[in-house]
VOBA-1610 file (N, C-alpha, C; in pm, whole numbers, padded with zeros to 5 digits, always signed):
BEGIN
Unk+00084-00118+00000Unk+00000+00000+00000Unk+00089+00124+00000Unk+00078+00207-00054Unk+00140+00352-00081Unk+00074+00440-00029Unk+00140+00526+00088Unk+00037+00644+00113Unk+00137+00763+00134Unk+00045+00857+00060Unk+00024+00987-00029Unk-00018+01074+00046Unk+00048+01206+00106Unk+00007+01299+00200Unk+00000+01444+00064Unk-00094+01509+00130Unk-00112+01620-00002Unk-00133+01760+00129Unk-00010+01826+00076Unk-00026+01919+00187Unk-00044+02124+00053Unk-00106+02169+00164Unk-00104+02344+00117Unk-00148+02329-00035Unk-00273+02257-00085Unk-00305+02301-00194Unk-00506+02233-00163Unk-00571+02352-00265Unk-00689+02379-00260Unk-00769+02268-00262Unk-00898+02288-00261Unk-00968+02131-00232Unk-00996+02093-00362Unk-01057+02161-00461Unk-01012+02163-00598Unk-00896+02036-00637Unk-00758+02114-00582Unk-00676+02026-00653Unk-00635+01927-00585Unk-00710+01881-00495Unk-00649+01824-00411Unk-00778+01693-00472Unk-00897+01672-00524Unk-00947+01657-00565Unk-00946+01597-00683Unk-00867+01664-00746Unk-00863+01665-00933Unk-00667+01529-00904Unk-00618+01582-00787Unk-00513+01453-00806Unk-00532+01362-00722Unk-00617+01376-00667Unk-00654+01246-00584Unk-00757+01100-00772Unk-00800+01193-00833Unk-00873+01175-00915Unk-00769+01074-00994Unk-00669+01159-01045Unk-00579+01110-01125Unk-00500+00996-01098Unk-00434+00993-00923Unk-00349+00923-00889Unk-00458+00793-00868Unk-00573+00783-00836Unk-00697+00691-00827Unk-00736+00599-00949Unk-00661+00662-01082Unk-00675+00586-01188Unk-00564+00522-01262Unk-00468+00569-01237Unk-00361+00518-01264Unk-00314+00374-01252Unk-00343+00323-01405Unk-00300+00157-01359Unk-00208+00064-01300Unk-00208-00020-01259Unk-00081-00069-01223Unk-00021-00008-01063Unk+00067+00104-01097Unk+00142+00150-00959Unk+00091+00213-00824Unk-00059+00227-00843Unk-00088+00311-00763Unk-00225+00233-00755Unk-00328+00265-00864Unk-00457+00187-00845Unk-00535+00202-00769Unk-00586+00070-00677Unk-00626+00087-00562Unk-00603+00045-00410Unk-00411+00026-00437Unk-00360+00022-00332Unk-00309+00144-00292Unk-00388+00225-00279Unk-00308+00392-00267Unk-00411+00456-00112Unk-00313+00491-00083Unk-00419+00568+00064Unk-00360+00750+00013Unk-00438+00850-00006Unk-00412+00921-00011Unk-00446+01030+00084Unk-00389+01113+00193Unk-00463+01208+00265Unk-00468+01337+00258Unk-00541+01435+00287Unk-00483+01553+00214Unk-00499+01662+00401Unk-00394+01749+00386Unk-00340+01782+00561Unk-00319+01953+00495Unk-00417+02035+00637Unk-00465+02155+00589Unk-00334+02253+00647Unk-00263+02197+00771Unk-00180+02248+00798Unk-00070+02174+00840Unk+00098+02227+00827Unk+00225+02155+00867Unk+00216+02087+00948Unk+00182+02117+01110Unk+00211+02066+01176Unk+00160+01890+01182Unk+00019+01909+01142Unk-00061+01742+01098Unk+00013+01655+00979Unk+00073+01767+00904Unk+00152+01696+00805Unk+00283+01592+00861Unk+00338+01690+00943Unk+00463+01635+00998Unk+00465+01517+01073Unk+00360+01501+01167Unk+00322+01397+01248Unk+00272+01261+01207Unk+00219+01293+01053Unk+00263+01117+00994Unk+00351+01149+00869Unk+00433+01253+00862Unk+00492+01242+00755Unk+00586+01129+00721Unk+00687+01035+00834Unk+00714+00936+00872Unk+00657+00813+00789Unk+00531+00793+00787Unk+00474+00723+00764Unk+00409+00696+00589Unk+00446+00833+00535Unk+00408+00830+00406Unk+00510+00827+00319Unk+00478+00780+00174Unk+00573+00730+00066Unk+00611+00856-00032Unk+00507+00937-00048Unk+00479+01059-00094Unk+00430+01135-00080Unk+00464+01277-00058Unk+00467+01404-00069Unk+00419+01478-00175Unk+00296+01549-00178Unk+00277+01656-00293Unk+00200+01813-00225Unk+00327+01879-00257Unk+00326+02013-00166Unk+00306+02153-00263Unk+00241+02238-00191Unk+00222+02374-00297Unk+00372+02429-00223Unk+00429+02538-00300Unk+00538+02538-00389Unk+00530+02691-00221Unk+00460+02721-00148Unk+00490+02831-00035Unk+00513+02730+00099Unk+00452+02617+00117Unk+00439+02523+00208Unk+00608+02444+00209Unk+00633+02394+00072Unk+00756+02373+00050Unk+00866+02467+00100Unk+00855+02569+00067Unk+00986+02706+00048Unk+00955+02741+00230Unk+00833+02741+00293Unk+00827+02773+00421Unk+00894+02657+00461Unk+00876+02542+00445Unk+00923+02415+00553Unk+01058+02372+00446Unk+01137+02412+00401Unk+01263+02373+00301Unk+01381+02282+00372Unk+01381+02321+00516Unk+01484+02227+00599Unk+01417+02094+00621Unk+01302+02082+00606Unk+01190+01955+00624Unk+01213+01914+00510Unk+01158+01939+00356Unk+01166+01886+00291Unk+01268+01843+00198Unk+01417+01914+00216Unk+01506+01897+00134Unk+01569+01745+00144Unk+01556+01719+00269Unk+01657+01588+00272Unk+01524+01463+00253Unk+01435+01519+00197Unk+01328+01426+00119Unk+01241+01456-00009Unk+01379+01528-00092Unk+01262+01573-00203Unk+01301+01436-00305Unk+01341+01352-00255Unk+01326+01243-00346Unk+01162+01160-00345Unk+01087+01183-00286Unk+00971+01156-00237Unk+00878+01285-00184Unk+00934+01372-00253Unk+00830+01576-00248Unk+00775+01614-00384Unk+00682+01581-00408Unk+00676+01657-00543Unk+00560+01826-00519Unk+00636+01904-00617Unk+00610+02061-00575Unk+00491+02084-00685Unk+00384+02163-00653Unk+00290+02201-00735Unk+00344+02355-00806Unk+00409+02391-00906Unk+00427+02475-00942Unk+00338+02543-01015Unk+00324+02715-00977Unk+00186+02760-00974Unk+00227+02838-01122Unk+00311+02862-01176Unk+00393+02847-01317Unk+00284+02812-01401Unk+00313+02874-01520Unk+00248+02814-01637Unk+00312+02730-01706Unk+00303+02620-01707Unk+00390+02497-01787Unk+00421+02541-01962Unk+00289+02563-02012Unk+00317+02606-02187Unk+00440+02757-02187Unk+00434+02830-02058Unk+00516+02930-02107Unk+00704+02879-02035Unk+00679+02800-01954Unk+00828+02718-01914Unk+00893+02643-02032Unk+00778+02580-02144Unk+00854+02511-02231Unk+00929+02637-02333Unk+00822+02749-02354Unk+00891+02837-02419Unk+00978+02871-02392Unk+00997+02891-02266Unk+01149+02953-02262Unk+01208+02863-02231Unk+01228+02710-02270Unk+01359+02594-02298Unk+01352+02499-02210Unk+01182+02482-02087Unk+01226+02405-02002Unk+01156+02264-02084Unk+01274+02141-02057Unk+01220+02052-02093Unk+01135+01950-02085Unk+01015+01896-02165Unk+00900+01816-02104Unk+00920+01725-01982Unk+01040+01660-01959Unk+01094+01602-01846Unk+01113+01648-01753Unk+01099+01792-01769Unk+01183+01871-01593Unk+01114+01825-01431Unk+01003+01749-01450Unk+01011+01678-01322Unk+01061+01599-01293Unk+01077+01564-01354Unk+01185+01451-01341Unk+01309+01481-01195Unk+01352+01626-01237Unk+01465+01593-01214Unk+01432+01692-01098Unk+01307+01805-01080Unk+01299+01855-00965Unk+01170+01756-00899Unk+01098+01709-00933Unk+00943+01640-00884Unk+00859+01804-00883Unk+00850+01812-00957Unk+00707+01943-01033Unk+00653+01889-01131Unk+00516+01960-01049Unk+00397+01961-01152Unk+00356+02089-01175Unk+00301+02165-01255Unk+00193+02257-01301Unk+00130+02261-01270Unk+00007+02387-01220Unk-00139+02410-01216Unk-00189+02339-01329Unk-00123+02373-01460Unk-00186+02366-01585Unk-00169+02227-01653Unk-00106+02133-01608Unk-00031+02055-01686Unk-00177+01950-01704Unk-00150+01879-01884Unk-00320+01841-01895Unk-00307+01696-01852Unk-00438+01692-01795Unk-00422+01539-01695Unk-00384+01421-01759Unk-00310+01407-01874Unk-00313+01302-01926Unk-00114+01290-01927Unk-00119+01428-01910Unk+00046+01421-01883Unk+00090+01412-01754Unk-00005+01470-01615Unk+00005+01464-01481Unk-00026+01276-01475Unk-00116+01218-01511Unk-00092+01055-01482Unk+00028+01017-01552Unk+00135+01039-01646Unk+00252+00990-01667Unk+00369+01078-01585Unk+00347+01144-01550Unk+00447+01232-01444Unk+00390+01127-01312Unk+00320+01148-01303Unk+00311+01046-01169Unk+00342+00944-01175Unk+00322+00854-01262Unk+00316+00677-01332Unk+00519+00678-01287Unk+00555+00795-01388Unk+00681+00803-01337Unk+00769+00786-01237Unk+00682+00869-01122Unk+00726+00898-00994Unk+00734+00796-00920Unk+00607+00677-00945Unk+00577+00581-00872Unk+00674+00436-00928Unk+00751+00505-01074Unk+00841+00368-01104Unk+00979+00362-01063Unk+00969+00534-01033Unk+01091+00575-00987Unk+01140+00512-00809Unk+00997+00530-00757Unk+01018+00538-00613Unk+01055+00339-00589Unk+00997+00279-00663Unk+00984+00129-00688Unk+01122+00143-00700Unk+01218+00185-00798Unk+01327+00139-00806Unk+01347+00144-01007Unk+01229+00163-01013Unk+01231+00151-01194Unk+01335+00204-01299Unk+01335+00319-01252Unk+01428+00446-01275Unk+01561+00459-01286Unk+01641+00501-01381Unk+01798+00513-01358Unk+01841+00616-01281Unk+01909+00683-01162Unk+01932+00796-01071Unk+02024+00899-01193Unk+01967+01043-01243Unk+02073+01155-01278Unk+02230+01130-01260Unk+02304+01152-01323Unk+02416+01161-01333Unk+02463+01272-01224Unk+02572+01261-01138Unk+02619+01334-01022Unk+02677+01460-01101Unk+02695+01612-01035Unk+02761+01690-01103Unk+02894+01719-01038Unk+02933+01793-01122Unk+03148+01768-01051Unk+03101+01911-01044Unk+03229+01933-00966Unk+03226+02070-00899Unk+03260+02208-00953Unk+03268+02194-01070Unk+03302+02314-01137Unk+03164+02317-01178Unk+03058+02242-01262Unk+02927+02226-01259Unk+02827+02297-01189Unk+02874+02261-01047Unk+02788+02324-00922Unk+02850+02452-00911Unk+02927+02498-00929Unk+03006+02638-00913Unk+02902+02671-01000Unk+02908+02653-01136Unk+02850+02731-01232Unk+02690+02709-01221Unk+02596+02632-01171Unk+02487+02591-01142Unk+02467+02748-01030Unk+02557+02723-00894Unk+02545+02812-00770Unk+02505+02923-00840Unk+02634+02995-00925Unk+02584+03125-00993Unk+02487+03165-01091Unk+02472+03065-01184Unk+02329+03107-01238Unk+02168+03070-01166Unk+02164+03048-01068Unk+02072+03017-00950Unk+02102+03177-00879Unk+02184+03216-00929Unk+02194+03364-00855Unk+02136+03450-00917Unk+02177+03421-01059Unk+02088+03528-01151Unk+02190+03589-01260Unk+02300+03533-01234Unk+02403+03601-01304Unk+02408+03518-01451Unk+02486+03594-01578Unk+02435+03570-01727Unk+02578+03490-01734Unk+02557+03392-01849Unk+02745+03353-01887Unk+02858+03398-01877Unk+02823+03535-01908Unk+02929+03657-01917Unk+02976+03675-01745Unk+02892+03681-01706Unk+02923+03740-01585Unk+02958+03576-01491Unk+02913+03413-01541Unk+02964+03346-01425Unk+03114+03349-01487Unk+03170+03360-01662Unk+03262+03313-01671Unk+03401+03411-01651Unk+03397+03572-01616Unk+03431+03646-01530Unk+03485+03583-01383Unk+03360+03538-01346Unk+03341+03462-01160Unk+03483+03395-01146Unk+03425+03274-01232Unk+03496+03152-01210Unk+03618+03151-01282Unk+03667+03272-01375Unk+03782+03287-01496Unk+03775+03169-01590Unk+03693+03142-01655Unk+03675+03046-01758Unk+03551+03137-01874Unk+03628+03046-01998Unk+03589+03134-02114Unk+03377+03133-02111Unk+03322+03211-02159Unk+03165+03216-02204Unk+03151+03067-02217Unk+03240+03005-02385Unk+03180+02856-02410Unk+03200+02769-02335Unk+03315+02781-02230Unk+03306+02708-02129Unk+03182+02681-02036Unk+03144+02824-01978Unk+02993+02840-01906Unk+02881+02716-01998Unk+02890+02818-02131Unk+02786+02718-02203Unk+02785+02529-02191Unk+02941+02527-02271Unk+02931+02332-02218Unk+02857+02304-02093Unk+02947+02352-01951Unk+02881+02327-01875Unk+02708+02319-01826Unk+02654+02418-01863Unk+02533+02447-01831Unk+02461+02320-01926Unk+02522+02283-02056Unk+02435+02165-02147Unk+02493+02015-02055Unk+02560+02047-02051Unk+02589+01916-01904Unk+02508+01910-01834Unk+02480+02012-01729Unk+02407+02030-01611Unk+02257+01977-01666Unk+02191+02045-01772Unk+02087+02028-01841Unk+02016+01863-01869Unk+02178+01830-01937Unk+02144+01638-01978Unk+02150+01574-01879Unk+02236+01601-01750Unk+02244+01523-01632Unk+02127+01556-01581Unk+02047+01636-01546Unk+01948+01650-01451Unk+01820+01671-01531Unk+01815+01665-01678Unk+01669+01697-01721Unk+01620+01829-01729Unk+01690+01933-01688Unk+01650+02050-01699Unk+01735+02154-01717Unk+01617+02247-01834Unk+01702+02287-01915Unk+01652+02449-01887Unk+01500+02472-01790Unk+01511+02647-01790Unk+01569+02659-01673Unk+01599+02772-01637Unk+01664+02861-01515Unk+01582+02837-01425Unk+01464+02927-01402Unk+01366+02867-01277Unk+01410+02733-01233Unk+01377+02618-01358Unk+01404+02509-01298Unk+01537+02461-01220Unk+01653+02488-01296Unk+01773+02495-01270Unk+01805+02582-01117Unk+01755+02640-01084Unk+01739+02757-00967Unk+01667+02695-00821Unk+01576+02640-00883Unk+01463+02552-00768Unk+01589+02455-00749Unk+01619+02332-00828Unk+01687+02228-00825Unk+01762+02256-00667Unk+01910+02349-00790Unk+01994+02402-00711Unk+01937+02420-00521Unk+01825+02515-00508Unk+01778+02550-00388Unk+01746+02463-00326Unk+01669+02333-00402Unk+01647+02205-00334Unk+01759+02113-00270Unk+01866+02126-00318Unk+01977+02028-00334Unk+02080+02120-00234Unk+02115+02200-00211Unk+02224+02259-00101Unk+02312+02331-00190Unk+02258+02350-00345Unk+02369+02411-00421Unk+02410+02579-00356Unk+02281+02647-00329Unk+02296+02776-00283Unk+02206+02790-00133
//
């Protein structure tokens, strides 16, 4: 049995993924206990006890020392518009590599983001490639906000250098916009 705590998001959506994760064949089905917890503190007290996490994206960033050393099992509701993340370069995979979903994302792609999550947590999944430390240097600073120009100044390495790196960072972890790259980073202890 798998159980599913759903914390800081509306009854609506709390509703509409209880819906989704309820149909999902195979991994979830109807061995799934799902609960949904109006505030932290109820959350925390069986958090112990649950397999997964799906948190609105202020609940997360408020409780971040809670959830970091379990966002392998956190997935974040990002209140983002998904069609305008792909525009600007993020890739259809990027939960992957942070566990986000969209307000918007259409339910037929939220049951394979999940289907995912649940093959992942099984063991299904191959783990991201680790990043080396010049990587995370250059990850740290554009999580800051700073442009190529300005990390490869930072770190004294040329622009195309920045660039390789950042298409590294991108193929190892699935993600390819900044936001995403930025959250990651914040999730992970980069900054």
């Amino acid at each position: 049995m798998s159980r599913i705590g759903i914390l800081g998001l509306s009854s609506i959506e709390i509703m509409g993924i209880k819906g989704i994760l309820i149909e999902i064949p195979g991994s979830v089905s109807s061995s799934v206990e799902i609960n949904s917890y109006d505030n932290f503190h109820h959350f925390k007290q069986d958090a112990d006890k649950l397999d997964l996490y799906i948190v609105g994206i202020s609940d997360f960033i408020g409780h971040i020392s809670f959830f970091m050393p379990r966002k392998a099992r956190t997935v974040i509701l990002n209140p983002g518009n998904m069609m305008e993340e792909r525009e600007n370069g993020a890739d259809e995979k990027n939960y992957s590599g942070l566990n986000q979903i969209y307000r918007n994302t259409p339910e037929g792609e939220l049951a394979e983001i999940f289907r995912a999550l649940f093959d992942e947590m099984s063991g299904k999944m191959e783990v991201s490639g680790e990043l080396s430390i010049r990587e995370k240097e250059v990850l740290k600073e554009l999580a800051r906000g700073k442009t190529n120009k300005e990390i490869a100044d930072i770190l004294s390495i040329s622009v195309n250098t920045v660039i390789t790196h950042r298409k590294n960072i991108s193929t190892k972890l699935g993600i390819k916009s900044v936001s995403g790259l930025s959250l990651y980073a914040l999730m992970n202890g980069v900054i």
